[in-house]
C-alpha positions as CSV (number, residue, x, y, z in Angstrom):
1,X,0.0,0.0,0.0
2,X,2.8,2.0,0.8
3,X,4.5,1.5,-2.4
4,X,1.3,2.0,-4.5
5,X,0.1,4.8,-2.4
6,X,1.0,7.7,-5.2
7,X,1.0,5.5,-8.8
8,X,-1.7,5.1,-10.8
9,X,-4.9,2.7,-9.8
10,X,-6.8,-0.2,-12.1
11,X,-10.5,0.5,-11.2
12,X,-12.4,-2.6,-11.9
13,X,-15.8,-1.4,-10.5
14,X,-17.7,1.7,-9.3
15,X,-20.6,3.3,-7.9
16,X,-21.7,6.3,-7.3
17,X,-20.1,5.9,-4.1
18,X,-17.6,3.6,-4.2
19,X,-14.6,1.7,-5.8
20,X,-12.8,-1.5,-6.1
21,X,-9.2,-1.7,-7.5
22,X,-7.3,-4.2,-8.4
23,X,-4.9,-3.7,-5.6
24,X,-7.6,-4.6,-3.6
25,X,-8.0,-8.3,-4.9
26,X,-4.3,-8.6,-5.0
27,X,-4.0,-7.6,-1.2
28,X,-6.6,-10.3,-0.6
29,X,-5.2,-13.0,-2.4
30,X,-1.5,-12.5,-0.3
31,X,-3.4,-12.2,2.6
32,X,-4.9,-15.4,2.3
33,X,-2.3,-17.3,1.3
34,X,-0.7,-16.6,4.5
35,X,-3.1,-16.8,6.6
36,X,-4.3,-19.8,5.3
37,X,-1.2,-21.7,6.0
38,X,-0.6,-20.4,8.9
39,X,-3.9,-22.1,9.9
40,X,-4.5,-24.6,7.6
41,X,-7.8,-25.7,7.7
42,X,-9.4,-22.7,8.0
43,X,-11.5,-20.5,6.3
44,X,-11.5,-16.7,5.5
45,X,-14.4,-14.1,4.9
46,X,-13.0,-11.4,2.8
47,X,-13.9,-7.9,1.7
48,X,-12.9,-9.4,-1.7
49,X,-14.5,-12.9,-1.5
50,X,-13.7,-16.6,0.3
51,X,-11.7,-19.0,0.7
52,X,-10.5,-21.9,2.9
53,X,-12.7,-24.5,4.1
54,X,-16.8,-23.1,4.8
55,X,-16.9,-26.0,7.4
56,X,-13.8,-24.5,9.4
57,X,-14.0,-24.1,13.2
58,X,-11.9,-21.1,12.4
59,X,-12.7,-18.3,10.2
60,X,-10.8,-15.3,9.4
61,X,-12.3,-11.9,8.6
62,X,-10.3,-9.4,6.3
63,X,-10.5,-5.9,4.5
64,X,-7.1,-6.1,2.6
65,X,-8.1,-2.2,2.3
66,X,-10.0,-0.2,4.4
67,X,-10.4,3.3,3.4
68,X,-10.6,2.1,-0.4
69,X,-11.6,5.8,-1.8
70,X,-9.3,7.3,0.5
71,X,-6.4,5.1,-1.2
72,X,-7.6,5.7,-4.5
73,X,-7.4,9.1,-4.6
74,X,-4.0,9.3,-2.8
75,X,-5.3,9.9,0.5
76,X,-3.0,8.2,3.3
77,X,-5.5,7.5,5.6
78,X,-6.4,3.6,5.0
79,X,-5.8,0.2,6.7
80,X,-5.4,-3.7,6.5
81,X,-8.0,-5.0,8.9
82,X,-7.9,-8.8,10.2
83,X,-9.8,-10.8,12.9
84,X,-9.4,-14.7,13.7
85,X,-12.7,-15.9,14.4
86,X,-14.2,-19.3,16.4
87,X,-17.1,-21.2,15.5
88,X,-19.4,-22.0,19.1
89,X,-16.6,-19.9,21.3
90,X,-18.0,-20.2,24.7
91,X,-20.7,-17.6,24.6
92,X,-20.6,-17.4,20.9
93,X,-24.0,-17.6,19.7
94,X,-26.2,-16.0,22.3
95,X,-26.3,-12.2,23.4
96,X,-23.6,-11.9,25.8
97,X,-20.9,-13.2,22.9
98,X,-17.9,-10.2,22.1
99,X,-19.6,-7.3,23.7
100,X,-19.5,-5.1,26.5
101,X,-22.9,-5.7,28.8
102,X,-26.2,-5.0,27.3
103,X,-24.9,-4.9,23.9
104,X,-26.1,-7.9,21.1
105,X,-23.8,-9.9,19.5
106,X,-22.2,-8.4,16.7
107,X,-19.8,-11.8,15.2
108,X,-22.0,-13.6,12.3
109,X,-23.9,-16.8,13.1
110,X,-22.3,-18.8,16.0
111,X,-18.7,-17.0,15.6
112,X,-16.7,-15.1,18.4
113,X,-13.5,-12.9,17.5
114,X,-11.0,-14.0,19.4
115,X,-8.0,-11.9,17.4
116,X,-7.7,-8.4,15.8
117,X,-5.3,-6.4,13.9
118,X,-5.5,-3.2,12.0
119,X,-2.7,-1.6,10.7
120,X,-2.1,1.8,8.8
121,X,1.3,1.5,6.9
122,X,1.1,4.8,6.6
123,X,1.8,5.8,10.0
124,X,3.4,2.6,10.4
125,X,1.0,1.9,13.9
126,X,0.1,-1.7,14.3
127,X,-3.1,-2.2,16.6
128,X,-3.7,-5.8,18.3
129,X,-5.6,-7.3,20.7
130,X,-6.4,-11.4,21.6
131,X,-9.9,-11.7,23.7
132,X,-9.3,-11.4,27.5
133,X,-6.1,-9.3,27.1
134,X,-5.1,-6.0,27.1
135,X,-5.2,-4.1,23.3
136,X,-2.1,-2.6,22.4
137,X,-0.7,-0.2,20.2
138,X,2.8,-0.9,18.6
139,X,3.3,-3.0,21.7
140,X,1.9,-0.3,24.1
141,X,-1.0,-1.1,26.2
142,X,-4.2,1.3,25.0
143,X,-7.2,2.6,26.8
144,X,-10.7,4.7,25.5
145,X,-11.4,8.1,26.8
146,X,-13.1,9.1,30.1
147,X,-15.0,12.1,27.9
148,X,-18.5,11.4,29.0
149,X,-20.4,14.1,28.2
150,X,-21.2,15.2,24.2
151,X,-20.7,18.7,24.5
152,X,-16.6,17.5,24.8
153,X,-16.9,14.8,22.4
154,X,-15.0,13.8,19.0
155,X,-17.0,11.8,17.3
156,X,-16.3,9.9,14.1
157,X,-19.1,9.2,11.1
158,X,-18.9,6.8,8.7
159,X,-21.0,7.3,5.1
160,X,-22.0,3.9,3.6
161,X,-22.5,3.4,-0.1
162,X,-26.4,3.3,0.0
163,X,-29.2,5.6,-0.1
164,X,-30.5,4.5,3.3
165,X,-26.9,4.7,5.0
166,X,-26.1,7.6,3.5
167,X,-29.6,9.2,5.2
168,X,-28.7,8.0,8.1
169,X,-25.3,9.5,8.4
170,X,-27.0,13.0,6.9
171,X,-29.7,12.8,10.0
172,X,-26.9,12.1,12.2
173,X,-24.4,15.2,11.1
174,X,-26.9,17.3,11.0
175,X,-28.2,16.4,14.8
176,X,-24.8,15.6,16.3
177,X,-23.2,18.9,14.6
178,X,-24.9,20.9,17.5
179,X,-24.3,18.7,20.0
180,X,-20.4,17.7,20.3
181,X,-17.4,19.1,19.8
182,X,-16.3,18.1,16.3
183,X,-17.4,15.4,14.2
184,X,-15.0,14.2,11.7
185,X,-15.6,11.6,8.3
186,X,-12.5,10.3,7.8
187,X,-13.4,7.5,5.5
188,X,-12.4,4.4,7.6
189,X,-13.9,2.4,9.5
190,X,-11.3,0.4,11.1
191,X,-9.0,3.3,12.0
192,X,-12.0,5.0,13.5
193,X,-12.6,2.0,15.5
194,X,-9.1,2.2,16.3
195,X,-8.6,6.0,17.3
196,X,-11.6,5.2,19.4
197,X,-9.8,2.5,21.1
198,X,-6.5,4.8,22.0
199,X,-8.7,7.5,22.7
200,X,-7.9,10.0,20.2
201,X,-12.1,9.8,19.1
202,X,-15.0,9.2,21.6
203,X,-17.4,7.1,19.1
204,X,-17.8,5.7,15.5
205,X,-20.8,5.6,14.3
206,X,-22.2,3.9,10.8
207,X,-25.1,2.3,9.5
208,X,-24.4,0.2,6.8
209,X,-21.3,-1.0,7.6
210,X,-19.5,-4.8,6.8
211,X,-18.3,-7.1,9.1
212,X,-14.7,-7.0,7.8
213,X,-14.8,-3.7,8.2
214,X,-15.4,-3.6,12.1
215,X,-14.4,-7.1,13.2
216,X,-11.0,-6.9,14.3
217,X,-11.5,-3.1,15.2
218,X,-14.2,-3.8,17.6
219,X,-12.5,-6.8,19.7
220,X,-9.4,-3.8,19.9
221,X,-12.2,-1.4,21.4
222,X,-13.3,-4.3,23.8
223,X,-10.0,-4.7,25.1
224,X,-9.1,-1.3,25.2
225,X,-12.2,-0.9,27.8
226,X,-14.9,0.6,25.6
227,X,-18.0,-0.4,24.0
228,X,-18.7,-2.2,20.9
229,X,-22.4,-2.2,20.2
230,X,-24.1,-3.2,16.9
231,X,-26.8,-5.0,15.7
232,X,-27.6,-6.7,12.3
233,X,-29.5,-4.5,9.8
234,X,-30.7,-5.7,6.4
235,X,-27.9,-7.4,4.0
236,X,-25.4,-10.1,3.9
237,X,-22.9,-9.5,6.9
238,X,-24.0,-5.2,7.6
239,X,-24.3,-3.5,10.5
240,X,-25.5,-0.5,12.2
241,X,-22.2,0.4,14.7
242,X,-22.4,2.6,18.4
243,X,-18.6,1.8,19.0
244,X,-17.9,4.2,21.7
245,X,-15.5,5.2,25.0
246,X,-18.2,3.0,27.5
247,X,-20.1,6.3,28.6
248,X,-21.7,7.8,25.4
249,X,-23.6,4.7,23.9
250,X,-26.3,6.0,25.9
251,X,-26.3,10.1,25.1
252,X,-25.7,9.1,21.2
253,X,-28.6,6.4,21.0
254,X,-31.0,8.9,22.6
255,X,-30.4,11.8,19.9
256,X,-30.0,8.8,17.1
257,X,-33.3,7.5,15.4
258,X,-32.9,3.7,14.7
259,X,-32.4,2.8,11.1
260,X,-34.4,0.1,9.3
């Protein structure tokens, strides 16, 4: 990515709002190959399509570029994004799997995240976290904010590539705007996950967003004490995300119609 960041991109699809290149499908296929062997058996949900075995106990979940329109257009503000995944983890398919309290489960189907890793090559800062152990950035134990009120708040929106997310996100600005500090689009979701995590923002919020995009960033905002709620909206493997410092989930619901 870093390499690429500045030459010219193969587009081999667009919308309106949206892009895939074929640096995209390349980053996937390395991806796999490693992980894959590294885990053989396995299987792997991708941004870009799957692979490994459907059957797998294991599953991992990539975006071998999140922040694609950000990369595109030369923007270096983009990451790789991978969670490890097991099928029937102890708590895995019920309502108290990989959240904080109160929250539903946000892994697909009967799958926990046990592992998450984000990295921006840009900035060359490598988040991690395993389940039921500290997150860490390059090596250095993280923690959310203790912000609890909106009025102090940085809070992060993410635009999705439909009509009905990209509503949403417009009825959000336009309430939030008046209400917290700054909000900022920065056009990823898994380093907005991520700043959340190390406290640089105080929530993410998104409707419309994929499960690559927010699986290995949400077990990092778990670990790193704050509060990963989402819940299933309609569409293969989407959600609607309230990924915030523990204290706002509450305040940001409350100002936040539901979406359908």
């Amino acid at each position: 990515m870093r390499r690429h960041l500045a030459s010219a991109k193969t587009i081999q699809a667009q919308t309106q709002h949206d892009v895939k290149l074929e640096l995209d499908h390349r980053c996937q296929r390395v991806i796999e190959r490693k992980l894959l062997a590294a885990l053989p058996g396995s299987a792997l949900l991708g941004e870009e399509g799957v692979a490994g075995d459907p059957e797998s106990a294991w599953r991992w979940v990539v975006d071998p570029i999140d922040g694609t329109v950000n990369f595109a257009y030369g923007i270096p503000h983009s990451c790789v994004s991978i969670a490890l995944e097991v099928r029937g983890g102890r708590g895995a398919g019920n309502q108290r799997a990989s959240r904080a309290p109160g929250s539903p489960s946000g892994d697909a189907g009967p799958f926990l995240t046990v592992l998450g890793v984000v990295y921006d090559p840009f900035n060359d800062e490598l988040w991690t976290a395993t389940r039921g152990h500290p997150a860490r950035l390059n090596g250095k134990i993280i923690h959310v904010s203790t912000r609890r009120g909106l009025d102090q708040a940085l809070i992060s929106l993410g635009f999705g590539n439909t009509r009905t997310s990209l509503e949403h996100t417009l009825q959000a600005f336009t309430t939030l705007a008046y209400q917290v500090r700054k909000l900022r689009l920065m056009g990823s979701a898994g380093l907005a996950m991520t700043y959340v995590a190390c406290g640089r923002f105080d929530a993410f919020v998104e409707a419309g967003v994929r499960l690559w995009d927010i699986a290995a960033g949400g077990l990092i905002l778990e670990c790193a004490g704050g509060d990963f709620y989402r819940r299933p909206i309609a569409g293969e493997h989407v959600y609607e995300v309230n990924a915030n410092n523990g204290r706002l989930r509450g305040p940001l619901a409350r100002l936040l119609r539901p979406s359908g």
